[in-house]
C-alpha positions in Angstrom: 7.4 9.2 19.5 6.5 8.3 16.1 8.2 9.4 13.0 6.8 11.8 10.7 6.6 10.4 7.4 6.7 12.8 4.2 6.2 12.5 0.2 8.9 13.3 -1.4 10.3 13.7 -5.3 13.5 13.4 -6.2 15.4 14.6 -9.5 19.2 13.8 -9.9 21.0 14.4 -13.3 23.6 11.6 -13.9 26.8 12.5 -15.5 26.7 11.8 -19.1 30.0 9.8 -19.0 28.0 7.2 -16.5 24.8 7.7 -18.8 24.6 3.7 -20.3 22.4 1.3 -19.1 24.9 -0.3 -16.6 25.6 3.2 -14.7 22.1 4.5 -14.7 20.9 1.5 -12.9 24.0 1.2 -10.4 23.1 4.6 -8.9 19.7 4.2 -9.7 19.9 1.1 -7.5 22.4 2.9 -5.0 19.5 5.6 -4.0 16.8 2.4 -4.0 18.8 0.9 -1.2 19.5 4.3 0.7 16.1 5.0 1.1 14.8 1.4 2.1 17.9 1.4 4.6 16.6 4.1 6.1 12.9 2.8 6.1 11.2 4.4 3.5 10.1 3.4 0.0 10.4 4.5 -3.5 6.4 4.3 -5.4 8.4 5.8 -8.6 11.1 5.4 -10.8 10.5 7.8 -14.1 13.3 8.0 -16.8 11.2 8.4 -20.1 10.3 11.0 -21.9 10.7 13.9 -20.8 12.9 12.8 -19.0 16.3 10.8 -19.6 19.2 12.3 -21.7 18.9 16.0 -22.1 21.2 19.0 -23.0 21.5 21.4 -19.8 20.4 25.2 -19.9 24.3 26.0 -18.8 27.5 23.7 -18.7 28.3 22.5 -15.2 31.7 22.2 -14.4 32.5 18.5 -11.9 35.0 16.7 -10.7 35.5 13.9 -12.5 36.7 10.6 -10.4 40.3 10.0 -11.4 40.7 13.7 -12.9 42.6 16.8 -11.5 40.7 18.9 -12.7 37.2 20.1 -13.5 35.3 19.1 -16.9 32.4 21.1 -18.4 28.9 19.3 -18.9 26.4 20.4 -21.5 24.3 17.9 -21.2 23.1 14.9 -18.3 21.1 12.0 -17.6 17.7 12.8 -15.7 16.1 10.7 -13.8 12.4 11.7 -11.2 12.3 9.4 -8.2 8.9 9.8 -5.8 9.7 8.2 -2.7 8.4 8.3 0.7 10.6 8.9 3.6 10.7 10.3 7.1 11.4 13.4 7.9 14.8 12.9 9.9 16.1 10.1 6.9 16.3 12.9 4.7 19.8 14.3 5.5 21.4 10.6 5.0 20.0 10.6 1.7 21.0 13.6 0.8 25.0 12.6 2.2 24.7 9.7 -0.4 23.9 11.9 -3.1 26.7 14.3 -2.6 28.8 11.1 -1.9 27.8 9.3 -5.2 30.1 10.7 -8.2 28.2 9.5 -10.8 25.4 12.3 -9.7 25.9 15.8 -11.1 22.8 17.7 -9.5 19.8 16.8 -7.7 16.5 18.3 -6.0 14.4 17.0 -3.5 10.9 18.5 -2.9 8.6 17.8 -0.5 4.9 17.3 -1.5 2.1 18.7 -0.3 -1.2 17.1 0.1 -4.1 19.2 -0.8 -6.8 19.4 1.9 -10.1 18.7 0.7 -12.6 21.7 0.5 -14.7 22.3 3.4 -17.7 24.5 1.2 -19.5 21.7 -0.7 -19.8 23.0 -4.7 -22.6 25.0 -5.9 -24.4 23.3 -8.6 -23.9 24.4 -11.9 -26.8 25.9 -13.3 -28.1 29.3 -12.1 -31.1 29.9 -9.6 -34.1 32.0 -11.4 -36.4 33.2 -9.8 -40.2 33.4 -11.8 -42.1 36.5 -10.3 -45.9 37.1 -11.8 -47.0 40.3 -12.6 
């Protein structure tokens, strides 16, 4: 049986102490070779405007590697990732997110293709009908 393959986004917030150019591409390329390990294939990579370095609604408080205790965040690295994937690949890439420490949050979404419209559009301008009198 064939595996069902899905459209997928992806938005992970990258701790700003990881946040230069050499950690954003590390787990930028980390995620890249998850998902084409696991047979699927990223179409997009978005980290401009709007996205990138932004100041979060709320701190999050993270473990930081090496640290004993938690640290507040105020603000992150955001990064959108389409991708498509099978179905089942999902829940590894998911267990390398929440293995990566460099990776504060993330979200993945599935999306949906629209079906096309089955009732053909009415033209635009309206019927009249001339009677004589």
């Amino acid at each position: 049986m064939r595996e069902r393959r899905r459209d997928y986004e992806l938005v992970i917030i990258i701790s700003p102490l990881n946040a230069n150019e050499e950690g954003v591409a590390a787990t930028i390329d980390r995620i890249r070779h998850t998902v084409e390990t696991n047979g699927g294939e990223i179409t997009g990579v978005n980290q401009g405007p709007p996205w990138g370095r932004r100041k979060l609604a709320y701190p999050i408080r993270e473990y930081v590697s090496g640290e004993a205790s938690r640290r507040n965040f105020s603000e992150g690295y955001y990064v959108l990732f389409t991708l498509a994937l099978g179905a089942a690949k999902v829940l590894e890439l998911e267990r390398t997110i929440k293995l990566t420490d460099t990776i504060l949050r993330h979200l993945i979404t599935v999306v949906e293709q629209k079906a096309a419209s089955a009732a053909p559009a009415e033209s635009a301008e309206p019927v009249v009908e001339k009677s004589e009198a």
